[in-house]
Structure formats: structure tokens, C-alpha cells
C-alpha positions in Angstrom: 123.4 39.3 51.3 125.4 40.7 48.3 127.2 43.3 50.6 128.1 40.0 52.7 129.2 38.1 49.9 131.3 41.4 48.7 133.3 41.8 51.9 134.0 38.6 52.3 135.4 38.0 48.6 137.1 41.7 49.2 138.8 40.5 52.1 140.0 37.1 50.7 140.9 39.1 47.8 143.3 41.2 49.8 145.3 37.9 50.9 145.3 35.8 47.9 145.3 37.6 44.5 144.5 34.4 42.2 141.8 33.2 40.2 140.7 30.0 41.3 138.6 28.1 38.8 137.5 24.8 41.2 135.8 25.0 44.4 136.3 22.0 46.7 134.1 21.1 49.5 135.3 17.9 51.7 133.3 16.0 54.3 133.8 14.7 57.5 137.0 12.8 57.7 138.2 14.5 54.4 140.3 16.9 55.8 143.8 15.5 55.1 142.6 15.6 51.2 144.5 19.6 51.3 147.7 16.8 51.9 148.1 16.4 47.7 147.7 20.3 47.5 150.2 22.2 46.6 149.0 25.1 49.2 149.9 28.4 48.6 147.7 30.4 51.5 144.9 29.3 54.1 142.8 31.6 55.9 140.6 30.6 58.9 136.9 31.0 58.2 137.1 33.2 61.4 139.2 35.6 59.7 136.5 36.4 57.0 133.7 38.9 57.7 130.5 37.2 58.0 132.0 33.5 57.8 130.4 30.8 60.3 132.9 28.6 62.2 132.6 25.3 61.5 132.0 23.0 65.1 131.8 19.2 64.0 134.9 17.0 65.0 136.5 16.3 61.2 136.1 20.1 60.1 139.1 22.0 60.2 137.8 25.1 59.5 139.5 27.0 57.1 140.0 28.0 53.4 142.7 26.4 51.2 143.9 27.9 48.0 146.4 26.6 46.1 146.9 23.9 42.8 145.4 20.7 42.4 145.9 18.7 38.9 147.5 21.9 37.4 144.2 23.9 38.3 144.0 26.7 41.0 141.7 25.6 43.4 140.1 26.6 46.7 139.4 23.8 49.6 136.9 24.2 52.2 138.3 22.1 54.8 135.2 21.8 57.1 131.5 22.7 55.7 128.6 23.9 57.6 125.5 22.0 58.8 122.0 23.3 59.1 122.1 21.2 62.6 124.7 23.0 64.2 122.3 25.4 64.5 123.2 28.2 61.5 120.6 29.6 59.1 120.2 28.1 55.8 121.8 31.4 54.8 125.0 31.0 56.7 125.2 26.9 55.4 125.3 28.2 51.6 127.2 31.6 52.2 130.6 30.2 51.1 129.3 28.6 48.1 128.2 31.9 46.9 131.7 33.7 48.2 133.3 31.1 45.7 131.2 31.5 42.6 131.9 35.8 43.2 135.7 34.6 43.7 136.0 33.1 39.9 134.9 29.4 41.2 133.0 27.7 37.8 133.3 23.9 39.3 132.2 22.6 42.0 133.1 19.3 43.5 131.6 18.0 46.9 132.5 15.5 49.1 130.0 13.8 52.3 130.2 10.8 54.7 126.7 9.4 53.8 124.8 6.4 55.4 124.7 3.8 53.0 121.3 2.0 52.0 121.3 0.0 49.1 122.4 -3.6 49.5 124.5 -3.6 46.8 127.0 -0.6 49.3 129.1 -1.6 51.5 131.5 0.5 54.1 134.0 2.2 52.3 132.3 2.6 49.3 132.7 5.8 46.9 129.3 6.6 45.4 129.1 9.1 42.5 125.8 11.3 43.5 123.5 11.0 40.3 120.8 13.2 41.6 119.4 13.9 45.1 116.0 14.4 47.1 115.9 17.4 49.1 112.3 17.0 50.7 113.6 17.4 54.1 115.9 20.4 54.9 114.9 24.1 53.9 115.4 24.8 50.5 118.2 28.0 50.6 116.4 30.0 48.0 113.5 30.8 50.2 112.6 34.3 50.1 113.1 37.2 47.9 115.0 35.9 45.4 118.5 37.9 44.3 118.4 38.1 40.5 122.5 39.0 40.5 123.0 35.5 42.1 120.5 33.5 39.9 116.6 33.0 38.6 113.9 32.5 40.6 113.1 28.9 39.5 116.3 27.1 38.5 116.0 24.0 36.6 117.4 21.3 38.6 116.9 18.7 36.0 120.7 17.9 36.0 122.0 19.3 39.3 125.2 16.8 38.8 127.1 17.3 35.7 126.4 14.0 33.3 129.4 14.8 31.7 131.9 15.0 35.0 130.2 11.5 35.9 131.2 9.8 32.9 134.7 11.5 33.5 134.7 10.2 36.6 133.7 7.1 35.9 136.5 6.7 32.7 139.5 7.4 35.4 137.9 5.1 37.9 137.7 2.2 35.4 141.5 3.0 34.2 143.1 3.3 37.8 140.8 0.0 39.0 138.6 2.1 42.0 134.9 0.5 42.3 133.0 3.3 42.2 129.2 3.0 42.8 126.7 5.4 41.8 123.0 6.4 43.3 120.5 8.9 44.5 121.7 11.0 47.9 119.0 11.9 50.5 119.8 15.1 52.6 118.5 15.2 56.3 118.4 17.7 59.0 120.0 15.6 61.4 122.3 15.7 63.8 120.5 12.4 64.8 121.5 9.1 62.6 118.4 7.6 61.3 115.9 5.5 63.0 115.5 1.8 61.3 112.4 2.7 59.9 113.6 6.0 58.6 116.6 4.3 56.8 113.8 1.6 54.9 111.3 4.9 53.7 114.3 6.8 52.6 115.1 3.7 50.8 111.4 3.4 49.6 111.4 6.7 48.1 114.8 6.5 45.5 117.8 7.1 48.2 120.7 4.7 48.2 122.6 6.9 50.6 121.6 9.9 53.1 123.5 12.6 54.8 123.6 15.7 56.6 124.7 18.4 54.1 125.3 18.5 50.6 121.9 19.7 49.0 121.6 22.7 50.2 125.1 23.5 48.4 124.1 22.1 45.1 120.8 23.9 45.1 122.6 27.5 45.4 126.0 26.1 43.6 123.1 25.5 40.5 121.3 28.6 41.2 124.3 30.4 40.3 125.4 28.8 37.3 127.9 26.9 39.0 128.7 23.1 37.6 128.9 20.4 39.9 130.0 16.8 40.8 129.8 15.4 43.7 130.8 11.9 45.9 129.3 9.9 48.9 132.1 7.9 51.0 129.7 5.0 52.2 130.8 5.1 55.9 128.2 3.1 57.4 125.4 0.8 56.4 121.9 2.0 57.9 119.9 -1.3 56.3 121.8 -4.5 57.1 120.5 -7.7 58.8 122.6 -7.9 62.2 121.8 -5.0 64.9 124.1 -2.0 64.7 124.8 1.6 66.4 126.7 4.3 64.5 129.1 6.3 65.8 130.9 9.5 64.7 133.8 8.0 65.1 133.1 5.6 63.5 132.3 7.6 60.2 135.5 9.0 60.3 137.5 6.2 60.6 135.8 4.8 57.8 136.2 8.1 55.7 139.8 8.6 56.1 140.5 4.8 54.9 138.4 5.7 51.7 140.2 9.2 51.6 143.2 7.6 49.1 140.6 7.2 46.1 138.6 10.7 46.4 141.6 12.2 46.7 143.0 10.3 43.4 139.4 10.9 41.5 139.3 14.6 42.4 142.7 15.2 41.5 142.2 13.2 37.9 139.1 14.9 37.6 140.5 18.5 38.1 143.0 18.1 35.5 140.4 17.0 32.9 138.1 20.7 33.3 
């Protein structure tokens, strides 16, 4: 795993000679965030030894570096999913290519199903904590002592102190922001009714497909993090519904204006 990590930071290393501080992961939908970037290099995740290629429809796929907010920063435009059928190894490898690279922050972005009745579409919600009961935790196995400890606390897996940042710009610039507890599946299937109500039951106000996996190995390494939902559909609402990808993104570009703005506002604070 280390080697793996090594040639892929030696590589990127090779191209772009900076010292990024913030690691940025976007969701589906997210893509045209890199747009307030001031981009000085990309490099397809194909081009990197032992990168996966990301295959969902929203992911671009490639590694932006470059300045956000007055900070060097590095973009993943596109993330992996365990249900496009990589390991749980090959979903966190990039995470742990950016904290080797310099990265110290970490700020995610995910389209998530919305399921508290105060959310509706379109809504930002800051993640608070998580419950990870239902994808493979990333740590599994021998555990690597140069990337972390063998139990990390994840008492406070989202910085309390970027969320009241957060929270302060939103309030001056007039953006709703919501906050709650994110669920992370396995999908690629969208919840069943009765799924959406017991993940409800059990603390979530919003579920996805990625995200914790991340945080868990972003922690593990000492990494801090914030990250935001964009609320792009509504799995517990009276009328019947269907969710489509499609859907998702539309509703995720259309929120994209006030990530972009909090991330931004947020980077320029660290």
C-alpha cells in the first residue's frame, strides 16, 4: 500500500511541484466547481500509477491543482464508489495520495437523499457526524502504523470548528444552510421506502453513496475535515416518487453556486 501511495505522489510530483495544503473532493454534479479555480495543471486519474478511473455520469475524472481563496488546493473532480465495483482500498487510495502530497484539510462534497422533513431539494446540509454501519470500514486488516493508529477516535470526524466557520459565512452571505447526520450505503440502488424511514429511525437525515469511507481514512491519518450534503432528492415525502440520476444532477448543479461560494470562503479562512 505505501509503495502505491509513493509512486503515485512521485509521479504527481514530477508534474506539479507545489505544496497543496486543501484537498477537495466534489460529488456528482459538482464538477463545474474546478470553474472558480484558478487551475494551474490537471492530470487524468488514468495517468497516475495505481489510480482507479472513475465510471459514474457527473465524474470527470481527473486531478485539479491550482488556487482557491488564496490557498493551493488539489480537486478531485470525480470520486470513487465501492459500487462500481473497486475495493475499499482503491475507494480511499486518493485520500491517502493527498495527505502524503502535503494535504492537511479536507473538504467533501455528496449528492445525498434527503430525509428529514424539515430538507427540501436543493438544500446544503453541513455533515455533523455520520453512521457508517453499512459499507466496509477501509481500515480492515493489518493496520499501517506510517498512515495512522489502529483505533482512531472518531469522536469528531467533522471539524466543530470549520462548521461554525461555515456556518458564520453562510449567515453573512444569506445561504440556508441545514445541518444533520449522513448515512453511507453501498448502493448503486436508491433506497426502498422502508429503507429511507429505518435510516431515518436510526439518526440519518440524509444518505448517500460515498463519503464515509473517505472520512474514516482522511481521520485515520490526521487529516481535518468538513464536509456538505447537496439535498438532491427527498426519499420520505407524502406523494409517490421515482429518483433518477438525472435527476440528482440537475438538482446538484442548481445548488452548485453556494458550495462553491462556502468552500471558497471557507478555504480562505484555514
Amino acid at each position: 500500500m505505501v509503495n502505491k501511495i509513493e509512486a503515485a505522489v512521485t509521479f504527481i510530483r514530477s508534474i506539479y511541484s507545489d505544496n497543496p495544503t486543501v484537498g477537495i473532493v466534489l460529488g456528482s454534479g459538482l464538477g463545474s466547481f474546478t470553474a472558480q479555480m484558478k487551475v494551474e495543471k490537471e492530470i487524468a486519474y488514468g495517468d497516475i500509477p495505481h489510480f482507479p478511473v472513475s465510471t459514474v455520469e457527473g465524474h470527470s475524472g481527473k486531478l485539479i491543482f491550482g488556487e482557491l481563496g488564496g490557498k493551493k488546493v488539489i480537486a478531485m473532480a470525480g470520486r470513487f464508489h465501492y459500487y462500481e465495483g473497486y475495493s475499499v482500498e482503491e475507494v480511499v487510495f486518493p485520500i491517502r495520495v493527498m495527505k502524503f502530497l502535503g494535504i492537511q484539510t479536507l473538504l467533501l462534497s455528496n449528492a445525498a437523499g434527503g430525509m428529514n422533513i424539515d430538507f427540501e431539494v436543493g438544500d446544503l446540509m453541513l455533515i455533523k457526524d455520520h453512521i457508517s454501519l453499512f459499507t466496509p470500514n477501509p481500515l480492515i486488516g493489518k493496520n499501517l502504523d506510517e498512515l495512522g493508529p489502529r483505533f482512531p477516535d472518531m469522536s469528531e470526524p467533522y471539524s466543530k470548528k470549520l462548521i461554525a466557520a461555515a456556518k458564520s459565512i453562510a449567515k453573512a452571505k444569506g445561504i440556508d444552510l441545514k445541518e444533520g447526520v449522513y448515512c453511507g450505503v453501498t448502493g448503486p440502488t436508491f433506497e426502498t421506502r422502508a429503507e429511507y424511514k429505518f435510516l431515518h429511525t436510526i439518526g440519518a437525515d440524509a444518505v448517500g453513496m460515498s463519503t464515509v469511507q473517505e472520512v474514516i481514512v482522511a481521520v485515520h491519518m490526521g487529516m481535518t475535515v468538513f464536509a456538505i450534503s447537496v439535498i438532491t432528492d427527498l426519499g420520505i415525502r407524502e406523494e409517490e416518487n421515482i429518483i433518477t440520476h438525472a435527476e440528482v444532477l440537475e438538482a446538484a448543479s442548481k445548488a452548485e453556486p453556494k458550495l462553491t461560494y462556502l468552500f471558497k470562503e471557507l478555504i480562505a479562512q484555514l
